[in-house]
N, C-alpha and C positions, 0 to 999 in steps of 0.2 A: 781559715781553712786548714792552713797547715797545721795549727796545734788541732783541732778535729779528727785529722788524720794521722797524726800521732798516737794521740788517745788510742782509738780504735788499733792501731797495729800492735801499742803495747799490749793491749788484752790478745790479740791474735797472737803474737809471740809468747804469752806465758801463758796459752792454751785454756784461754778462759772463756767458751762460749756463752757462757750467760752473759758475761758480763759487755763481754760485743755486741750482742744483739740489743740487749739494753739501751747502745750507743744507738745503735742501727735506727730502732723501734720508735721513740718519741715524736719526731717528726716525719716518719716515712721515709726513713733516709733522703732527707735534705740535702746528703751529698750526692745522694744521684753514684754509689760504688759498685759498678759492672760487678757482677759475681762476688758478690757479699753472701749471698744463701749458697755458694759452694764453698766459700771460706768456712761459712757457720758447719755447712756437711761435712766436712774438714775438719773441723775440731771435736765434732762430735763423734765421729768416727774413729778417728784416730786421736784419743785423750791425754797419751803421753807424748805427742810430738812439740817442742820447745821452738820458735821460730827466730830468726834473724835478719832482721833488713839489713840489705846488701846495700841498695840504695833506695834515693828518693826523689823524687823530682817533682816541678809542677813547669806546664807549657801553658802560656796563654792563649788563646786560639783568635782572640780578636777582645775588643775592650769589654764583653760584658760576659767573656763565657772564659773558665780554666780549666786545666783538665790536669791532676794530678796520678803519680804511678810511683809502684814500689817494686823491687825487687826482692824475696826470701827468698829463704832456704830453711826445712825443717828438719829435728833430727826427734830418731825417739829411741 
């Protein structure tokens, strides 16, 4: 999961929405990422904004379920 979710945040931080959604789109997001289509509206809107994870985390919430989180910041 975590390298999945790397992937995706590099294309988010070098302002690549094609290439996130790409990620996103194969399986229906399999990751199951709350507000992934306001990310995508996010970079599509604004084309030159460069992003930066702040941080990253993942909480386990019980033996069969995770729930992972990022912090950015964009600049443009």
């Amino acid at each position: 999961m975590r390298r999945s979710d790397q992937e995706r945040l590099e294309r988010v931080c070098a302002a690549d929405a094609a290439g996130f959604f790409e990620l996103v789109k194969p399986d229906r997001d399999e990751l199951r990422w709350c507000g992934y289509s306001s990310l995508y509206t996010f970079l599509q809107a604004v084309p030159g904004a460069r992003g930066r994870v702040l941080c990253y985390e993942q909480w386990n919430i019980d033996p069969m379920s995770v729930v992972s989180f990022a912090g950015m910041e964009f600049r443009v």
